[in-house]
N, C-alpha and C positions, 0 to 999 in steps of 0.2 A: 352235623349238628349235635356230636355229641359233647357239647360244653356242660350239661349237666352232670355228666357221668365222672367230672372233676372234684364233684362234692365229697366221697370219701378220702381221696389224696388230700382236699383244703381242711378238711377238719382234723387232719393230723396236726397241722401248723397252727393252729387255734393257739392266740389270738390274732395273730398275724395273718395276712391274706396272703394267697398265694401265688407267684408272680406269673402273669402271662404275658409275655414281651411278644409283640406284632409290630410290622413295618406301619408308620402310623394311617396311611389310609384304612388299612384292615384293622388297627383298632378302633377309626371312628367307625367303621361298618360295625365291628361287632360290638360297639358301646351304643349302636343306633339299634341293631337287632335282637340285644339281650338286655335292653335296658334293664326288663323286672331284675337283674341281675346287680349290676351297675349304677342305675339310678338310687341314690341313696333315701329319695322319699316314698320309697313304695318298695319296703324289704320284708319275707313273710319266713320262716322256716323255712329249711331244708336248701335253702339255697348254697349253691361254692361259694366261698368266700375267698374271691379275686380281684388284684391289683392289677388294671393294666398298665401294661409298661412299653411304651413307642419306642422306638429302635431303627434306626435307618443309619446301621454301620456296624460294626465287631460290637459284641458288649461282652463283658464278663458274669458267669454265672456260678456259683459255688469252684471258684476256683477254676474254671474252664473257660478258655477263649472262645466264642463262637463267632466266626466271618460269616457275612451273609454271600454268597450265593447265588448269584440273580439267574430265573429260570420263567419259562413261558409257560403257562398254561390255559388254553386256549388263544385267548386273546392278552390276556391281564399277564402282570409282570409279577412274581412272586419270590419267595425268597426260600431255598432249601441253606442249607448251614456246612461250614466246615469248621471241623474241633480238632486241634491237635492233626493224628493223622488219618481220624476219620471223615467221612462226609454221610451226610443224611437230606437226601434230596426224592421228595416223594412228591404223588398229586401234581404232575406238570408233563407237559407234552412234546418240551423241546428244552434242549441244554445249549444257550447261544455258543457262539462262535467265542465271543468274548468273556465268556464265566469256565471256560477250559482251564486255562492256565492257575484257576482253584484247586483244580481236582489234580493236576501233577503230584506223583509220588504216595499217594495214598495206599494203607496199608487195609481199609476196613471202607467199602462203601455201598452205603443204604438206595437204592433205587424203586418204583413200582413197578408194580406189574398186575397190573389189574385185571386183566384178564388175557389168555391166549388168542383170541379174537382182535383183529385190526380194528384200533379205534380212533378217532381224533386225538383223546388225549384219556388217562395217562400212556406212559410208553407201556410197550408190550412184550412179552417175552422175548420174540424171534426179531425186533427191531432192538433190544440193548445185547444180544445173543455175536451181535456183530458190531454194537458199538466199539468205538475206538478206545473210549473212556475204561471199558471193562478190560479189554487186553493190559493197558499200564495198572490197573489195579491188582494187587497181590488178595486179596478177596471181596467179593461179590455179593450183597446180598439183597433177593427183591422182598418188599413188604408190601402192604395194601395190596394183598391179591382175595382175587375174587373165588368164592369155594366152585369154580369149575378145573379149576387146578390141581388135579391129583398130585403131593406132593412126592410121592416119589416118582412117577411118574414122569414128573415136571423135572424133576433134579437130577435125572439118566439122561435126560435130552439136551442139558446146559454144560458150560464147558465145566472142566474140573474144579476152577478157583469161583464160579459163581452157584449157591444155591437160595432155595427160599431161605425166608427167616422163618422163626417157630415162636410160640409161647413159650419163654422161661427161658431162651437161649441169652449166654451170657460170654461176652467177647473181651476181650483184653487188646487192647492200644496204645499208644501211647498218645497222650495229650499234651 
């Protein structure tokens, strides 16, 4: 729920809003659930100032192609992204059978890992530790983790080509 915390990124882009592109059922959820946001007759200060933007296929974003990705998370169908020859797929508990043939050949990819603890969802350290996805990946990296994860700690015990990600870390790709 942190759609607020987008307010210092949109007021850079002043006057223009700043685009949040969602598969369109999640943007009518979050144009149902942030209205004071969205709804244009009830605007007060301090608000982000955002364009939703529905998307249910590849779109282009400053120059970047982004595929969607289809991934499970819990029950509900969601969408992680592939760019170039990254992927970025977080918040989900299962990677179909049929969203595999995305992730071939990638150079750079984003997964969670929420906690070291077996959970419904998201994946877990020692369940992507043996995914098949991460062996064809040239690197590895988990985000959304939960601070019971010692990070060096965590990063001894994963294979060579996978570690967490950091603040401030900054990777090179090609797109």
């Amino acid at each position: 729920m942190g759609i607020d915390d987008l307010r210092p990124l949109s007021y850079r882009h002043k006057p223009e809003k700043l685009p949040l592109y969602a598969r369109p059922d999640a943007a009518a959820f979050l144009r149902r659930m942030f209205s004071y946001i969205f709804d244009a007759d009830y605007k007060f200060g301090g608000l982000p100032l955002l364009e939703l933007r529905p998307i249910d296929g590849p779109v282009d974003v400053l120059g970047a192609h982004f595929e969607p990705v289809i991934l499970i998370h819990g029950e509900t169908q969601i969408y992680g992204y592939r760019f170039g020859s990254a992927a970025y797929l977080t918040d989900h508990s299962e990677i179909p059978e049929s969203s595999m043939h995305q992730l071939e050949g990638l150079d750079i990819l984003f997964l969670d890992a929420l906690t070291a603890q077996a959970s419904s969802h998201p994946l877990h350290g020692e369940e992507f530790a043996g995914d098949r996805g991460s062996a064809e990946t040239k690197r590895a990296f988990f985000t959304h983790i939960c601070h019971d994860l010692g990070h060096e700690a965590t990063n001894a015990m994963l294979p060579k080509h996978v570690r967490l990600s950091h603040d401030g870390m900054k990777l090179e790709f090609a797109i």
